[in-house]
Biopython code that builds the backbone (N, CA, C, O; Angstrom):
import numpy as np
from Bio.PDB.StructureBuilder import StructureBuilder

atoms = [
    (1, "UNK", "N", (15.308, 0.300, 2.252)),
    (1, "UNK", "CA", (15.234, -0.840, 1.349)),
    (1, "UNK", "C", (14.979, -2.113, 2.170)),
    (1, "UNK", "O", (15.202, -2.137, 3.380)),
    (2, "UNK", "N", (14.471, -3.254, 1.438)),
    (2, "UNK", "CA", (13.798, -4.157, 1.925)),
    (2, "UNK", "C", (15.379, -5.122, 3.127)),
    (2, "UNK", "O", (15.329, -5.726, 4.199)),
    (3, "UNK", "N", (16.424, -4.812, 2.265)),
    (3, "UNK", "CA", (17.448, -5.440, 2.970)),
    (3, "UNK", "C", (17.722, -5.000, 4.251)),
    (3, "UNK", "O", (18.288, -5.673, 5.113)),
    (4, "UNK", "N", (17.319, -3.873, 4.373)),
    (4, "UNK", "CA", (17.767, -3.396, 6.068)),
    (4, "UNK", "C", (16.985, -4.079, 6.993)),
    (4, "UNK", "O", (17.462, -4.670, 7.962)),
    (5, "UNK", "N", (15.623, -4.009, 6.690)),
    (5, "UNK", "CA", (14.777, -4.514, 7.477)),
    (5, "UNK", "C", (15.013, -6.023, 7.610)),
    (5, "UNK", "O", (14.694, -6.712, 8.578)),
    (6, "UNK", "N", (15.421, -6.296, 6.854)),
    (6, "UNK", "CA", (15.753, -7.848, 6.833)),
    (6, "UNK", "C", (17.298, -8.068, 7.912)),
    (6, "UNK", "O", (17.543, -9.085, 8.562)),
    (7, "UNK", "N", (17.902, -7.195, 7.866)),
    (7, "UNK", "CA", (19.164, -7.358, 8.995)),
    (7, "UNK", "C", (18.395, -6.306, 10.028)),
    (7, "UNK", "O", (19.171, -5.382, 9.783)),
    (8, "UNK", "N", (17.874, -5.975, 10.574)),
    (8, "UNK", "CA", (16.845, -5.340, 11.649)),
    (8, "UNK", "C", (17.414, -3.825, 11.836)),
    (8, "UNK", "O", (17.722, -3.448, 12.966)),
    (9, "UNK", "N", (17.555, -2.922, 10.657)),
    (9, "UNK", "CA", (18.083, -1.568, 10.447)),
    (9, "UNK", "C", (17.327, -0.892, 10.128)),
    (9, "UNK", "O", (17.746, 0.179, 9.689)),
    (10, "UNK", "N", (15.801, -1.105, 10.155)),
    (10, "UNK", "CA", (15.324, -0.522, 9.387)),
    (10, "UNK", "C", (13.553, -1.009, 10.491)),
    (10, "UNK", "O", (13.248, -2.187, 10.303)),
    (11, "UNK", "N", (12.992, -0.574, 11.044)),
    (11, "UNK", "CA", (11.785, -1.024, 11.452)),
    (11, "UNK", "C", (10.227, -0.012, 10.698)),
    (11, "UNK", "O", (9.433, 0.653, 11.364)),
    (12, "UNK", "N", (10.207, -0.217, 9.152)),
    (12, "UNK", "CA", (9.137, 0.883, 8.804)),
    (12, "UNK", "C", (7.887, -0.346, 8.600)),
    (12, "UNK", "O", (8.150, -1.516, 8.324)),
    (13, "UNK", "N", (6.706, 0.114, 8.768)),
    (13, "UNK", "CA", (5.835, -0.997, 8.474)),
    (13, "UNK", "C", (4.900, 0.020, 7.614)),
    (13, "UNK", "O", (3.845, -0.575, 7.396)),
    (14, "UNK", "N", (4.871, 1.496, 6.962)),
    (14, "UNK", "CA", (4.199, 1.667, 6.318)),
    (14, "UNK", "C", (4.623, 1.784, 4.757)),
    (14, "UNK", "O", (5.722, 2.147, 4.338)),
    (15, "UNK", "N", (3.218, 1.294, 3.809)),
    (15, "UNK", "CA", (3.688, 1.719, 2.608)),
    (15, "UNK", "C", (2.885, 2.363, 1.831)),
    (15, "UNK", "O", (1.691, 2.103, 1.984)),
    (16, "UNK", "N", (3.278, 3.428, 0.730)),
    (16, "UNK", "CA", (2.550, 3.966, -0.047)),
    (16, "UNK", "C", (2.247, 3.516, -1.477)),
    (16, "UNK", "O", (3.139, 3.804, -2.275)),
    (17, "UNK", "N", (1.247, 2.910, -1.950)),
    (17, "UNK", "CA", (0.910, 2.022, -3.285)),
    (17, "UNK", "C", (0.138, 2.580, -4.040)),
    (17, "UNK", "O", (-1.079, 2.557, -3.853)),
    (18, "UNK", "N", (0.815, 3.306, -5.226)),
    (18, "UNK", "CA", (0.155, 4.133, -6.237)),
    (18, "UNK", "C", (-0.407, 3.143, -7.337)),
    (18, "UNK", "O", (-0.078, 1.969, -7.167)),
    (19, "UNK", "N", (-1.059, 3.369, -8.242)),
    (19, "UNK", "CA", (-1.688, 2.846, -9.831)),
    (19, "UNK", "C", (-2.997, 2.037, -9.388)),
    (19, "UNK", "O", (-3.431, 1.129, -10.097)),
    (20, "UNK", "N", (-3.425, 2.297, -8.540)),
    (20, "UNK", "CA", (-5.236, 1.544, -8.497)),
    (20, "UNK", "C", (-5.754, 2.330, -8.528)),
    (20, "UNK", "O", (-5.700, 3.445, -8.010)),
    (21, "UNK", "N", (-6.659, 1.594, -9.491)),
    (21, "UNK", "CA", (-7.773, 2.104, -10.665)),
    (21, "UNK", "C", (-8.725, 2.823, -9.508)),
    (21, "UNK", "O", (-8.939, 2.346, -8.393)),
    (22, "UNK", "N", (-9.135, 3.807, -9.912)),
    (22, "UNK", "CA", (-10.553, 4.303, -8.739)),
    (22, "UNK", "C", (-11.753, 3.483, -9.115)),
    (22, "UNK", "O", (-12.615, 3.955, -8.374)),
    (23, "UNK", "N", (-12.283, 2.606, -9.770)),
    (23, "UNK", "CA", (-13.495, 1.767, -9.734)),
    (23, "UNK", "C", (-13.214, 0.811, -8.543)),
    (23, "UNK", "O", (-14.160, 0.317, -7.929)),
    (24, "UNK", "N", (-12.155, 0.592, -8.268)),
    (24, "UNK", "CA", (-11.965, -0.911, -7.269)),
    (24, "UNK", "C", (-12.082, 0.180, -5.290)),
    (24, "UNK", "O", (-11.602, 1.243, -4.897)),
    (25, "UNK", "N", (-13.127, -1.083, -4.530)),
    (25, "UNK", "CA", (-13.497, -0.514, -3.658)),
    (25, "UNK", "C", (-12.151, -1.173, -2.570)),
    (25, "UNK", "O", (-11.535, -2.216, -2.787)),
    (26, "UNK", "N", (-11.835, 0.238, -0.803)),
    (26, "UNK", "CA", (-11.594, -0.103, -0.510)),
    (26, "UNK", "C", (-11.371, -1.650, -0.115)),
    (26, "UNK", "O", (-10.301, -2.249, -0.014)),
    (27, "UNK", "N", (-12.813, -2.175, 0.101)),
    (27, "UNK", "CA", (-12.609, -4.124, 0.723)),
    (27, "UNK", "C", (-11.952, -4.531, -0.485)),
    (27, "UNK", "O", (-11.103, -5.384, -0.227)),
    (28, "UNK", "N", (-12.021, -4.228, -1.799)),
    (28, "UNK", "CA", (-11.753, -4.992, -2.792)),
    (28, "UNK", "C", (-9.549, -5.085, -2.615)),
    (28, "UNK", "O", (-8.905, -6.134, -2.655)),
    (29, "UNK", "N", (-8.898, -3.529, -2.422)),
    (29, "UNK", "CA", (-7.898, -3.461, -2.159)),
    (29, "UNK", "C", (-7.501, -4.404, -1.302)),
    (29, "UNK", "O", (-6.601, -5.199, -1.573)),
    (30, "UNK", "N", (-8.182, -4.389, -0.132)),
    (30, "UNK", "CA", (-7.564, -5.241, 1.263)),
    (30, "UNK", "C", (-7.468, -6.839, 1.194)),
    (30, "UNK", "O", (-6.902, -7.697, 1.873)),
    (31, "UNK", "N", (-8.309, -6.838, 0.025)),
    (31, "UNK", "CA", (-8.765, -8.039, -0.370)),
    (31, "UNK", "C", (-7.224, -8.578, -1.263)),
    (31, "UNK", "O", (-6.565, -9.598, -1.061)),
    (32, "UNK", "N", (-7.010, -7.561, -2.197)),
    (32, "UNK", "CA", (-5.829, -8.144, -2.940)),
    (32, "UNK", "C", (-4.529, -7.863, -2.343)),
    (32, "UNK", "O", (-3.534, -8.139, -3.013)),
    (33, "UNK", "N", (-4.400, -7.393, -1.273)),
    (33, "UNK", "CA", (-2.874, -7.094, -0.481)),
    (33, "UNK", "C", (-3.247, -8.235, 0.811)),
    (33, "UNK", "O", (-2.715, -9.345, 0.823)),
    (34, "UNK", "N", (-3.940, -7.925, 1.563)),
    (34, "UNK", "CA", (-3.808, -9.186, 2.790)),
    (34, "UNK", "C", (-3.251, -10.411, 2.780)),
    (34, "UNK", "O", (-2.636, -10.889, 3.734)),
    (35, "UNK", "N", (-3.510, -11.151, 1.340)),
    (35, "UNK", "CA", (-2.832, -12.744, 0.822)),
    (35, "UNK", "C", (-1.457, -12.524, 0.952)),
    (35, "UNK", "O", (-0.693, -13.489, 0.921)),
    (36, "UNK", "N", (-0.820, -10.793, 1.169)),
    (36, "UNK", "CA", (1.073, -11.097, 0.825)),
    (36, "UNK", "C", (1.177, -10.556, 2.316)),
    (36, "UNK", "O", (2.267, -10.676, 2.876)),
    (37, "UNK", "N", (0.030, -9.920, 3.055)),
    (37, "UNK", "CA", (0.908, -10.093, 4.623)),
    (37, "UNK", "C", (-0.347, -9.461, 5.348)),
    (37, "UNK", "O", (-1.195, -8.934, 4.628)),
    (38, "UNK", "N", (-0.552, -9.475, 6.871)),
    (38, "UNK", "CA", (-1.300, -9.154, 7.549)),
    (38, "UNK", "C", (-1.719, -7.646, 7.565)),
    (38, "UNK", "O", (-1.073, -7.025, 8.408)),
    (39, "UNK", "N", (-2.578, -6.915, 6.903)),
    (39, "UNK", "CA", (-2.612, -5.081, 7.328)),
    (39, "UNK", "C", (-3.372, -5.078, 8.598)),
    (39, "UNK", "O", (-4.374, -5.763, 8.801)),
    (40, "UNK", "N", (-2.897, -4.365, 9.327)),
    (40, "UNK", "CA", (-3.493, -3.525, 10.362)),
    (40, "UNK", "C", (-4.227, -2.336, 10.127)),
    (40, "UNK", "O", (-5.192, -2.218, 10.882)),
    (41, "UNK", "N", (-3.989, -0.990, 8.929)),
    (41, "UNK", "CA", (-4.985, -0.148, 8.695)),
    (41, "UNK", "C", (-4.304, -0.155, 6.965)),
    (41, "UNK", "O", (-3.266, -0.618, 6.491)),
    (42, "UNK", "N", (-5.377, 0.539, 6.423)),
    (42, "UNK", "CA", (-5.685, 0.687, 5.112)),
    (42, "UNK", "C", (-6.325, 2.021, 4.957)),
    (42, "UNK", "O", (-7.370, 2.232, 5.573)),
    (43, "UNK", "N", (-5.855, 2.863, 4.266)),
    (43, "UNK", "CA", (-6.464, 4.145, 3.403)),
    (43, "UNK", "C", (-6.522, 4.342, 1.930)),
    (43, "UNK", "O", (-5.529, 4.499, 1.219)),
    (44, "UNK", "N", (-7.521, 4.326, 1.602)),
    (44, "UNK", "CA", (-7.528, 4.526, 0.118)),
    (44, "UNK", "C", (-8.340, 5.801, -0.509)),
    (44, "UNK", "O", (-9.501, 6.117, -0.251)),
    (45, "UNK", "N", (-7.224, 6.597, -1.602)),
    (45, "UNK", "CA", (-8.148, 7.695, -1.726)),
    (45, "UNK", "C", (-8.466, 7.400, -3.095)),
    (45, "UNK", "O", (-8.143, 6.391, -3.723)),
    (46, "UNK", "N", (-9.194, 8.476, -3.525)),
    (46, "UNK", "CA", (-10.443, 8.467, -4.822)),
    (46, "UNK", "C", (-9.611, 9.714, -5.430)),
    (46, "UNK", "O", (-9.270, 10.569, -4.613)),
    (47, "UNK", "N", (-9.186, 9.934, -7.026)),
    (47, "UNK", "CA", (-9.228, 10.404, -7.596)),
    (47, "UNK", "C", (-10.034, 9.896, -8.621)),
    (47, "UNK", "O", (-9.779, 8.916, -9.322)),
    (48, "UNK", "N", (-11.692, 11.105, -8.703)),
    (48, "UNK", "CA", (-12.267, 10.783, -9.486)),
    (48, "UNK", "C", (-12.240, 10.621, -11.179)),
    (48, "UNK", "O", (-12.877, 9.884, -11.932)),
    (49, "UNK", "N", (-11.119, 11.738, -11.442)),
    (49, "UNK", "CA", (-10.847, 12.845, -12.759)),
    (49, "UNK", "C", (-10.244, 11.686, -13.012)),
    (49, "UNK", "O", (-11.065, 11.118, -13.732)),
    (50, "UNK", "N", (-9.211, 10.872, -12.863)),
    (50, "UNK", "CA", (-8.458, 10.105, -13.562)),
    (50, "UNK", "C", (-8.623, 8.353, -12.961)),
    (50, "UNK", "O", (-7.944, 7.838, -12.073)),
    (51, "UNK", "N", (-9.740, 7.701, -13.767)),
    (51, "UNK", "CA", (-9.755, 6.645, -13.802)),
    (51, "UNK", "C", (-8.934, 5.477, -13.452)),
    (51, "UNK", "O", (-8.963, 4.739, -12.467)),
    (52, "UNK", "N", (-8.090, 5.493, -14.651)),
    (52, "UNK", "CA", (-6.893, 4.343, -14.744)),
    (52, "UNK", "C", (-6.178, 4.346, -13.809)),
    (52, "UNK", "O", (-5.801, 3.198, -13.573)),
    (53, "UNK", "N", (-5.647, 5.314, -12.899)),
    (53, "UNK", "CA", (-4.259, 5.384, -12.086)),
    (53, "UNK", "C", (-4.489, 6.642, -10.529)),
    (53, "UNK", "O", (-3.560, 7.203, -9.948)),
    (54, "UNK", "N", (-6.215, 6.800, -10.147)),
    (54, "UNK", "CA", (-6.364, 7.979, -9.517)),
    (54, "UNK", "C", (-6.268, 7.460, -8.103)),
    (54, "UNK", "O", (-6.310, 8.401, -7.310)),
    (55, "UNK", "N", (-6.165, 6.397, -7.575)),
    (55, "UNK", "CA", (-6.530, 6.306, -6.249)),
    (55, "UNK", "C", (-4.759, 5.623, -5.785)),
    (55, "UNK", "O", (-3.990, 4.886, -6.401)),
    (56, "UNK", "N", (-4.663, 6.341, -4.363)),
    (56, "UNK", "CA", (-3.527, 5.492, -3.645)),
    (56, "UNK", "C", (-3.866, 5.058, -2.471)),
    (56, "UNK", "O", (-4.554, 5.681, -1.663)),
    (57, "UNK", "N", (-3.167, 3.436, -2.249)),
    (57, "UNK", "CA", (-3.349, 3.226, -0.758)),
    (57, "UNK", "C", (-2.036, 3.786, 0.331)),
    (57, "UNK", "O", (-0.993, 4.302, -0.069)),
    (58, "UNK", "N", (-2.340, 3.575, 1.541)),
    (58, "UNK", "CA", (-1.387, 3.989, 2.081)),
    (58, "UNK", "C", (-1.826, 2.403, 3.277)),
    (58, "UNK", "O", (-2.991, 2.133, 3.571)),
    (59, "UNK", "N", (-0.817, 1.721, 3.690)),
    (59, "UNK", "CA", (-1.217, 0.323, 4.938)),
    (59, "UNK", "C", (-0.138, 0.418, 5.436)),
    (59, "UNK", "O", (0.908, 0.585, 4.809)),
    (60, "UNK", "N", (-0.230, 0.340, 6.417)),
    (60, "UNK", "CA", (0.736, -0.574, 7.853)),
    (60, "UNK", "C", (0.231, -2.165, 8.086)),
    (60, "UNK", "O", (-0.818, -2.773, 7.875)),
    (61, "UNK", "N", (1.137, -2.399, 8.464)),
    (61, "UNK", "CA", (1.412, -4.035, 9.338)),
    (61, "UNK", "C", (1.658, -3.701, 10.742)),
    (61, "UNK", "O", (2.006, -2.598, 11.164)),
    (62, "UNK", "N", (1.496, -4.502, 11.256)),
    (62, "UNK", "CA", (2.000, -4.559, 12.755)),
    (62, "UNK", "C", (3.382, -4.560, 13.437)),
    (62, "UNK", "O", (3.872, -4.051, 14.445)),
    (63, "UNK", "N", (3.908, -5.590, 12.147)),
    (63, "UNK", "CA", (5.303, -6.059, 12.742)),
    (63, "UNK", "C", (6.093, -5.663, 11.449)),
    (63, "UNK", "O", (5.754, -6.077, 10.341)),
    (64, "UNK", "N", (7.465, -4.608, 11.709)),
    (64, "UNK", "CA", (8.368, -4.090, 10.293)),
    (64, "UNK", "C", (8.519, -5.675, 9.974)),
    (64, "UNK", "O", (7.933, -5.759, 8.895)),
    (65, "UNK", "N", (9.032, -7.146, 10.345)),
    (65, "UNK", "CA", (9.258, -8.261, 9.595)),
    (65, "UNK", "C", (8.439, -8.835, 8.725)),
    (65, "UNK", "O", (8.827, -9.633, 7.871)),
    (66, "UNK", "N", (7.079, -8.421, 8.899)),
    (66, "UNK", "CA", (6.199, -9.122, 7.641)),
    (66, "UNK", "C", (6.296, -8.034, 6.662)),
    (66, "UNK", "O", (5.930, -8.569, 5.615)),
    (67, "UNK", "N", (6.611, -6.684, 6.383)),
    (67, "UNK", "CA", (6.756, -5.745, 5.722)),
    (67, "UNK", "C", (7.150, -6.165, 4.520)),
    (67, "UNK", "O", (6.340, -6.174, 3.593)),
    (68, "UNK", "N", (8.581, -6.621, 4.327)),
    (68, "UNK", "CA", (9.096, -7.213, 3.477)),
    (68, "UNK", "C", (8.657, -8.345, 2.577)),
    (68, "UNK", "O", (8.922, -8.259, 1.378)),
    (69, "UNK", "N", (8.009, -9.402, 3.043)),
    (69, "UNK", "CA", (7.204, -9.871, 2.186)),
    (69, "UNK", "C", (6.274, -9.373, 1.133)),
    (69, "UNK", "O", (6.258, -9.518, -0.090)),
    (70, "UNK", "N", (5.262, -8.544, 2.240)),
    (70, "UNK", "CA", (4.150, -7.341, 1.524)),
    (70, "UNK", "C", (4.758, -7.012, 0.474)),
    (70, "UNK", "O", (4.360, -7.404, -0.623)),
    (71, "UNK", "N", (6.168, -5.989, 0.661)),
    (71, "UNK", "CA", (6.833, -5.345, -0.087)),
    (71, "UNK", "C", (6.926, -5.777, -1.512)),
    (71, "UNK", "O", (6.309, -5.396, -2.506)),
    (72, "UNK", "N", (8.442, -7.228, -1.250)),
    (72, "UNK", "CA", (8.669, -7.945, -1.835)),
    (72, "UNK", "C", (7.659, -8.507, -3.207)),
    (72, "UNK", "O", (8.024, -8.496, -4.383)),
    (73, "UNK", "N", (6.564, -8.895, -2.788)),
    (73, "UNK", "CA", (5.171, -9.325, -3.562)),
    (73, "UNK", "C", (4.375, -8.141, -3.871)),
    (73, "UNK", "O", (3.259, -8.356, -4.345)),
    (74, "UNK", "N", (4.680, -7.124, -3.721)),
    (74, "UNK", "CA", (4.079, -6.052, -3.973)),
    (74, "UNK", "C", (4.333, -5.102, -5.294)),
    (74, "UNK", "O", (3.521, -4.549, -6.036)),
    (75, "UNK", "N", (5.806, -5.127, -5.302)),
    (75, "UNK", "CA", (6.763, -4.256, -5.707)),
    (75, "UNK", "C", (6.421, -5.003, -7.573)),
    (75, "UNK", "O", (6.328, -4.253, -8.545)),
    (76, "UNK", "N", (6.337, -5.990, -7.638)),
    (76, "UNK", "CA", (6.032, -6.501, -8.842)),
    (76, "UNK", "C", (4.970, -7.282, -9.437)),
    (76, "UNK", "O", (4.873, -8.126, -10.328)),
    (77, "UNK", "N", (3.883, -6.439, -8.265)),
    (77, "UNK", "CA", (2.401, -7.184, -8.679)),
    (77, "UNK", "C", (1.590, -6.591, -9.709)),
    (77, "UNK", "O", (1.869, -5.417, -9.952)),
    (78, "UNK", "N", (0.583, -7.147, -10.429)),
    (78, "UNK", "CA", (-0.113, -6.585, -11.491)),
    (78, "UNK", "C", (-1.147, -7.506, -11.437)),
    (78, "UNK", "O", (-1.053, -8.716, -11.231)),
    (79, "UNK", "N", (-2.488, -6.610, -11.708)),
    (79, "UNK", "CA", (-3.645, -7.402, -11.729)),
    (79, "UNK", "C", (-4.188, -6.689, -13.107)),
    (79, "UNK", "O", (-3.855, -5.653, -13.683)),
    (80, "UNK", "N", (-5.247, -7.778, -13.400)),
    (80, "UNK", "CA", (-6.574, -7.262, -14.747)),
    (80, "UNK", "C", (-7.512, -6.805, -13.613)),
    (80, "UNK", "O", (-7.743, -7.338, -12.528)),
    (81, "UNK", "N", (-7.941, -5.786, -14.104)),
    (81, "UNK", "CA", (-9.503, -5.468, -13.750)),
    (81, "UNK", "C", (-10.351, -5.164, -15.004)),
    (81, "UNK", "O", (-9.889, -4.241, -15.675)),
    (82, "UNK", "N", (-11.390, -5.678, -15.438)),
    (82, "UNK", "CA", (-12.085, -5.491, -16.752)),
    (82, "UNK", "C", (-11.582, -4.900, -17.891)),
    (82, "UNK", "O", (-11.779, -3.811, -18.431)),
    (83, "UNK", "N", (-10.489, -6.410, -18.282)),
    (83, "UNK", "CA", (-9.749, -6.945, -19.456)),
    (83, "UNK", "C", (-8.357, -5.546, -19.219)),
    (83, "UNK", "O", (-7.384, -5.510, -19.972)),
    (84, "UNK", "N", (-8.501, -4.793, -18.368)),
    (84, "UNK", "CA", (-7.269, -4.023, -18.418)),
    (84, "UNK", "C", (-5.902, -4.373, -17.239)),
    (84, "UNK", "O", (-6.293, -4.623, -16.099)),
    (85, "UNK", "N", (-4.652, -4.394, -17.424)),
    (85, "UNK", "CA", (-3.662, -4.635, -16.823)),
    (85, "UNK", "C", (-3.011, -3.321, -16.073)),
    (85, "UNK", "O", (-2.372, -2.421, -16.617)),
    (86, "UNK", "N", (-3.294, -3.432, -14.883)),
    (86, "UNK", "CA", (-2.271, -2.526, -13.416)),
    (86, "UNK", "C", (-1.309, -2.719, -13.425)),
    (86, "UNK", "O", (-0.899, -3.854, -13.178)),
    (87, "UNK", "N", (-0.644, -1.893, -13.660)),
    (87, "UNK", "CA", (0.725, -2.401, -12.623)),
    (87, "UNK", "C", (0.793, -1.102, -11.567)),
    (87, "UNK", "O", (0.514, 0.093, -11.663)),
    (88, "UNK", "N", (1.481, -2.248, -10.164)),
    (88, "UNK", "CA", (1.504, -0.834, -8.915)),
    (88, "UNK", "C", (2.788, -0.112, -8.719)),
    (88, "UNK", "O", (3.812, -0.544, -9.248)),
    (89, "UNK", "N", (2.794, 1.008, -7.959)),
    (89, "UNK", "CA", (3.804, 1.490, -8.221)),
    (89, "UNK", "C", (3.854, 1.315, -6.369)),
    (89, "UNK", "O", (2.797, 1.629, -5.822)),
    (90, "UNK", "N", (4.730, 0.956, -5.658)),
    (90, "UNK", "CA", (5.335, 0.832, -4.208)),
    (90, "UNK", "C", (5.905, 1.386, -3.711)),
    (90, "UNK", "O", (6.899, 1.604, -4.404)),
    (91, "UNK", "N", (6.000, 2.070, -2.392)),
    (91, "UNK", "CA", (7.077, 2.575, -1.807)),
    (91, "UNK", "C", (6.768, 2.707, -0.707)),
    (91, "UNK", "O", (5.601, 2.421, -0.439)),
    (92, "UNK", "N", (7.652, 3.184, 0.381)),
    (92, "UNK", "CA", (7.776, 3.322, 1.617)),
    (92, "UNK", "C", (6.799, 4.754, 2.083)),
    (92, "UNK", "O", (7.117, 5.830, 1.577)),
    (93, "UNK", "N", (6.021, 4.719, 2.723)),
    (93, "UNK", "CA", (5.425, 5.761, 2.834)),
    (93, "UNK", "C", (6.500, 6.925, 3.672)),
    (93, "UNK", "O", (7.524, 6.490, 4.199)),
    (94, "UNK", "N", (6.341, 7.633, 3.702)),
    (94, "UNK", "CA", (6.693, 9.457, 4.444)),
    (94, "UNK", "C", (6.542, 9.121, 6.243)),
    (94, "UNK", "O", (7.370, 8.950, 7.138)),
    (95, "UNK", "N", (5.571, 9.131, 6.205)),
    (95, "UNK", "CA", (4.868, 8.535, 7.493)),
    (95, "UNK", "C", (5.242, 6.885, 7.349)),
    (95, "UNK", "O", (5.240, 6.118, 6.386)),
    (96, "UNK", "N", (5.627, 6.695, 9.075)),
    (96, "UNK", "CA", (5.576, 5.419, 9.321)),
    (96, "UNK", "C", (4.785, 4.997, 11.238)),
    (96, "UNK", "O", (4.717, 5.653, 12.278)),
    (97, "UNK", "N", (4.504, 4.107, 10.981)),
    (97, "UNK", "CA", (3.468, 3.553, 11.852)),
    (97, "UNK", "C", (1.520, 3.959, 11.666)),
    (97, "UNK", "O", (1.056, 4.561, 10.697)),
    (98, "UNK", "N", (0.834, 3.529, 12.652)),
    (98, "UNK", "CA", (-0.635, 3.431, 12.361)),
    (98, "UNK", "C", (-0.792, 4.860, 12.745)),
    (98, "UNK", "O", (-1.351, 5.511, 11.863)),
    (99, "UNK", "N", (-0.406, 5.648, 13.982)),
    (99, "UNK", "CA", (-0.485, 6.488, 14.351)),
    (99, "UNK", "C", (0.120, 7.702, 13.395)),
    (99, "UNK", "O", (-0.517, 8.714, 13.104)),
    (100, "UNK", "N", (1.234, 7.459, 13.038)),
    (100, "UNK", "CA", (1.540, 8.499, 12.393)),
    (100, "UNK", "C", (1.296, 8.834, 11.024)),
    (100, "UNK", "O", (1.423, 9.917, 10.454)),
    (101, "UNK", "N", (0.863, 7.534, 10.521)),
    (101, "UNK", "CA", (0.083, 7.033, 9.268)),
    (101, "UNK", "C", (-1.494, 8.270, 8.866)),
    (101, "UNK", "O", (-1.726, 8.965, 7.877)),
    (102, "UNK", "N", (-2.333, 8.037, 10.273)),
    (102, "UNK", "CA", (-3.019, 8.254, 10.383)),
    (102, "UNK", "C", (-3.572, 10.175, 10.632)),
    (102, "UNK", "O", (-4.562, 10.865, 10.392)),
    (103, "UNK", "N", (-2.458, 10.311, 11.130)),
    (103, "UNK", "CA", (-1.901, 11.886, 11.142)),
    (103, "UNK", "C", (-1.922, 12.734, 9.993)),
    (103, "UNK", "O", (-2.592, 13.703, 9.636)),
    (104, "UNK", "N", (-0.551, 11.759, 9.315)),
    (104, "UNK", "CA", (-0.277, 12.428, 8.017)),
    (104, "UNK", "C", (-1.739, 12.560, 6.800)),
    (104, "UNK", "O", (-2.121, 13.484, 6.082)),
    (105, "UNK", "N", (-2.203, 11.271, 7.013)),
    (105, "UNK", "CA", (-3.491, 11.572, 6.175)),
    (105, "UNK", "C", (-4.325, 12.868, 6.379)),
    (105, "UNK", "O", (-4.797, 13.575, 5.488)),
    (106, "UNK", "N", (-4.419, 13.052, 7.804)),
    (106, "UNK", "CA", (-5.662, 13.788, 8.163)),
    (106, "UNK", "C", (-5.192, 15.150, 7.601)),
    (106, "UNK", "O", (-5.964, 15.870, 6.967)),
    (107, "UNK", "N", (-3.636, 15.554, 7.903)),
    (107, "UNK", "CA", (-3.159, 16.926, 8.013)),
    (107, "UNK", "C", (-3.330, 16.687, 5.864)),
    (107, "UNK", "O", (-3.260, 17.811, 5.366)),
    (108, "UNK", "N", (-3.454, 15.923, 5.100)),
    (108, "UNK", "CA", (-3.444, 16.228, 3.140)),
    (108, "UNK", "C", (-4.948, 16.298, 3.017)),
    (108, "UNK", "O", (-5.355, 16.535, 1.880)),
    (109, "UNK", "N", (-6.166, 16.083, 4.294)),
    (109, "UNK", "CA", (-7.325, 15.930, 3.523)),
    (109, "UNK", "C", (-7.897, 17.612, 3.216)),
    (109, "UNK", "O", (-8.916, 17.806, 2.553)),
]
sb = StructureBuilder()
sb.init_structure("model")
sb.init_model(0)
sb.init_chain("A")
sb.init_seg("    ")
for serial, (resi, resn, name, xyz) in enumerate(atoms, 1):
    if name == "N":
        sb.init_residue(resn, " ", resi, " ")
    sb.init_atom(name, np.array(xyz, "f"), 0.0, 1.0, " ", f" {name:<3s}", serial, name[0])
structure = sb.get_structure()
């Protein structure tokens, strides 16, 4: 939880962000998360079959202290994309860091 990291118990910098729409392109994602904190990598997958809710990102930060912000602004963000309303669903990814981030992806493709 966001409080550990905030008393330094906690150092995760990855997260897993479900409910984006598969029309919206990776740059477009990085585009709407970067304004709540710095990413270092970004993965986004494509579920084609289900429109509304098929794609998840998975990002790291650099540093677990900007995490929480991300988080924080994350956890209750919602955008329109052509007249329809997102809401995301957040969490701490499985995998944590770029490296291991990057692992875990390869070993679900």
């Amino acid at each position: 939880c966001p409080e550990k990291i905030i008393r330094n118990e906690d150092k995760r910098t990855s997260l897993m962000i479900k409910g984006i729409p598969s029309n919206i392109s990776k740059k477009e994602v990085r585009s709407l998360f970067e304004k709540f904190g710095n990413i270092n990598y970004l993965y986004l997958t494509k579920n084609i079959n289900d429109e509304d809710n098929g794609s998840v990102a998975y990002l790291n930060v650099i540093n677990y202290k900007t995490i929480v912000p991300l988080f924080m602004n994350l956890r209750n963000f919602s955008f329109f994309i052509d007249g329809k309303l997102y809401n995301l669903n957040i969490m701490y990814s499985i995998a944590q860091g770029k490296k291991q981030l990057k692992q875990y992806i390869k070993k679900g493709e």
